[in-house]
C-alpha positions in Angstrom: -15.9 14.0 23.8 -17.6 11.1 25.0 -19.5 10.4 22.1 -16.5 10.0 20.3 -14.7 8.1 22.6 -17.8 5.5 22.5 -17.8 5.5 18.9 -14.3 4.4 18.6 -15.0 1.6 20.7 -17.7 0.3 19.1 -15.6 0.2 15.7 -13.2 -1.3 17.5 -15.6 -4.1 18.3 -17.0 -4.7 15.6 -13.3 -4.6 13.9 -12.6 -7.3 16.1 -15.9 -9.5 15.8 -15.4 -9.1 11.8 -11.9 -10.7 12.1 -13.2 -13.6 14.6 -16.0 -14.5 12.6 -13.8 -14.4 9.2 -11.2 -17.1 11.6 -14.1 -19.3 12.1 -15.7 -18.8 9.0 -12.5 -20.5 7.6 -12.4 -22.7 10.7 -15.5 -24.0 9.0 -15.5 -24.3 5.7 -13.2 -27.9 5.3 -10.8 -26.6 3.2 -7.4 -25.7 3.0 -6.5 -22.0 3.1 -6.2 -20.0 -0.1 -3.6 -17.1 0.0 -6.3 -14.8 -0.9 -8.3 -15.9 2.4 -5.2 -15.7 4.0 -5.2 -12.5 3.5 -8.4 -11.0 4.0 -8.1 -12.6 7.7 -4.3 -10.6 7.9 -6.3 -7.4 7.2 -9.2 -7.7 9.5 -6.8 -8.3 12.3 -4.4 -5.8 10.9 -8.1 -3.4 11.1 -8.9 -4.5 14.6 -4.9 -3.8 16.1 -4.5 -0.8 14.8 -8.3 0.2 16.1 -7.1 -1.1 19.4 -4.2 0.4 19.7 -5.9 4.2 18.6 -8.6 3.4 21.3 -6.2 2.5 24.4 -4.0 5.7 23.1 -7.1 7.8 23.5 -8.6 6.4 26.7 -4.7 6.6 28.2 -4.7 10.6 27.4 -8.1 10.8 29.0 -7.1 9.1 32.6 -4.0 11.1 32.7 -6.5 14.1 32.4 -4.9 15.5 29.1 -8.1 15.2 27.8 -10.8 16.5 29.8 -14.3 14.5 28.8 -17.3 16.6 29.1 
């Protein structure tokens, strides 16, 4: 439903404002890179992209009307 299809894209927001503000949280901070930073930024983008992707698969079976919204 449309509720859902909302809901998805607000996570997938906020998946992608969590990743940003980690970038320029490091962006910030002076100091080199640690692996372990490294790789909490790799998973919030890895978060958002795979959010993405679920959301534009989902609002691509609802214009092709496979999926009727009510």
């Amino acid at each position: 439903d449309a509720a859902s299809l909302q809901k998805l894209a607000v996570l997938t927001s906020a998946a992608r404002a969590k990743w940003v503000a980690e970038s320029l949280r490091l962006a910030h901070s002076g100091s080199p890179v640690t692996p372990d930073q490294v790789a909490r930024l790799t998973s919030a983008r890895t978060a958002y992209d795979e959010l993405a992707e679920a959301y534009e698969a989902l609002r691509r079976i609802v214009e092709r009307g496979y999926v009727a919204l009510k």
